[in-house]
N, C-alpha and C positions, 0 to 999 in steps of 0.2 A: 524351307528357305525363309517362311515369314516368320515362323517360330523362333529361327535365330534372332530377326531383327527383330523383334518383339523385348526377348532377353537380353537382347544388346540396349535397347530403351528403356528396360524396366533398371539394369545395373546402371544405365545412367543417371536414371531418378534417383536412387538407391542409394546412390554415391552420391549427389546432390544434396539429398537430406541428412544425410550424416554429415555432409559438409555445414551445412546451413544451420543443423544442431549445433556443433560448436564452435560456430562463429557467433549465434546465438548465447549461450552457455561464455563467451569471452567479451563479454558487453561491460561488465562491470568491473573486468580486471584493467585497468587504464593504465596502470605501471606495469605489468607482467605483457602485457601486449606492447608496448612500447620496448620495453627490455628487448624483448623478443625481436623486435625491427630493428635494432640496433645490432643485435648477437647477429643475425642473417644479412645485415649492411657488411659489418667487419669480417663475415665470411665471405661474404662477396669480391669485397677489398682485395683481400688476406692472397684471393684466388686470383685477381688480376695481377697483383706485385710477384708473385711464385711463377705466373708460367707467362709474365710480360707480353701481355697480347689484350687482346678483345678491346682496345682502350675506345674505340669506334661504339661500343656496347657501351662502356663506363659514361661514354659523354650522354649518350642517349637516355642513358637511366637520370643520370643528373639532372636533365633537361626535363623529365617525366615528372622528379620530384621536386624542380624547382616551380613547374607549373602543378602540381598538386600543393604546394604551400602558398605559392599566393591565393590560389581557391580558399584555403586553410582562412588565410588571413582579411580576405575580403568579406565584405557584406553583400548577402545577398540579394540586396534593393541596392541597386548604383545610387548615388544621392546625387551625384550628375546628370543621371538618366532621370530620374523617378522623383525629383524632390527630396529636401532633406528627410531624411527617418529616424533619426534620434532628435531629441527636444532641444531646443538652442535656448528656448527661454523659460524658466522656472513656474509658469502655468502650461506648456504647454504637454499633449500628451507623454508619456510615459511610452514606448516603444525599444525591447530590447535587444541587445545585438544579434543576428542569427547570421550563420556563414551561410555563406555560397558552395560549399562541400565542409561539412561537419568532419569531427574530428576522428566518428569512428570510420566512417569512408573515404579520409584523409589516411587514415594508418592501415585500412582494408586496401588500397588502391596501391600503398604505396610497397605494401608488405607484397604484393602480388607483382609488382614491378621488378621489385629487388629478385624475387623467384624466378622470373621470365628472365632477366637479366645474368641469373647465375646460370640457366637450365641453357641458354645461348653459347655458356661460353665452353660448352663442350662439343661446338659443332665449327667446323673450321670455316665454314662456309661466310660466319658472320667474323674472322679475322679478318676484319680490312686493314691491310698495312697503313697506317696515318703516323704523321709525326705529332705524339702527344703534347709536347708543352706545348705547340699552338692549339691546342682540343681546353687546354690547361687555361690558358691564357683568356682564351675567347671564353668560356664557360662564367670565369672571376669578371672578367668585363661585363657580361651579360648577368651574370645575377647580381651585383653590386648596382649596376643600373635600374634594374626591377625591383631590388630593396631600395633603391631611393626614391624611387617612382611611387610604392607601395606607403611607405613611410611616410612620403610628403600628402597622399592623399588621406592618409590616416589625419595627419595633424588637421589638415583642410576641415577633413568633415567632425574633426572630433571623436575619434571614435577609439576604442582600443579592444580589441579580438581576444584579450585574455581575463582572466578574472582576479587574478594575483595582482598587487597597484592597486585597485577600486577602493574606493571609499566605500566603506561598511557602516552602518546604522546603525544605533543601538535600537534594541527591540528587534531588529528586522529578522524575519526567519521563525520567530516565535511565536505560537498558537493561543491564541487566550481560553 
């Protein structure tokens, strides 16, 4: 009997590290992992629209990825909480942006969500009958409100989560 559990532990490992290999091994593909989120979102989708249900699921997922993109998009020193952290004045130090959930556990979280979210919608158990356009309705209210909450604190503190827009230096990046 322990022998079983033992081998039941050891395939768990097993299967862990092979897992953790190539999520390891997919670090540096940024578009082919992204692609990939998208292909398994629109399957997701694809699967709701076809057998008209789980929409109780759909809201949940949205609600999962709407709060994995603000992590996305926040810093991870409040500058409400914690003091300013980026430089307001042109002596003062240099500190760079860093999220509050990075982008590869931002697209790890979110890709694992969409998974649980599709692996759900084969078990009738999570069919809760709801009338979707208010799921619809309430979801656009709530994330337009959170993007302008998110937005207005950006401007607040100055700050911007992406690297495209930036102002570039000449020299900068180059090794003498």
């Amino acid at each position: 009997m322990e022998e079983n559990s033992s081998n039941g532990v050891s395939m768990k490992v097993k299967i862990g590290r092979v897992y953790q290999h190539w999520l390891d091994k997919s670090v540096i593909y940024h578009r082919a992992r992204w692609i990939f989120f998208v292909f398994a979102l629109s399957l997701f989708l694809l699967r709701i629209y076809f057998i008209n249900g789980w929409f109780i699921v759909t809201y949940g997922l949205g609600i999962f990825l709407l709060n994995n993109f603000i992590g996305f998009l926040s810093p991870q020193i409040d500058p409400e909480m914690e003091g300013p952290g980026l430089p307001t004045l042109d002596n003062d130090e240099f500190r760079p942006f860093t999220r509050r959930l990075p982008e590869f556990k931002f697209w790890h979280s979110s890709t694992r969500g969409v998974a649980i979210a599709f692996g759900m919608t084969f078990f009738d158990l999570f069919d809760v009958p709801v009338f979707w356009p208010i799921l619809l309705v309430y979801f656009l209210l709530l994330f337009f409100m959170t993007m302008k909450r998110q937005i207005m604190h950006m401007i607040k503190h100055r700050y911007v989560p992406w690297n495209w827009g930036k102002a570039k230096y000449k020299g900068a990046g180059k090794s003498r």
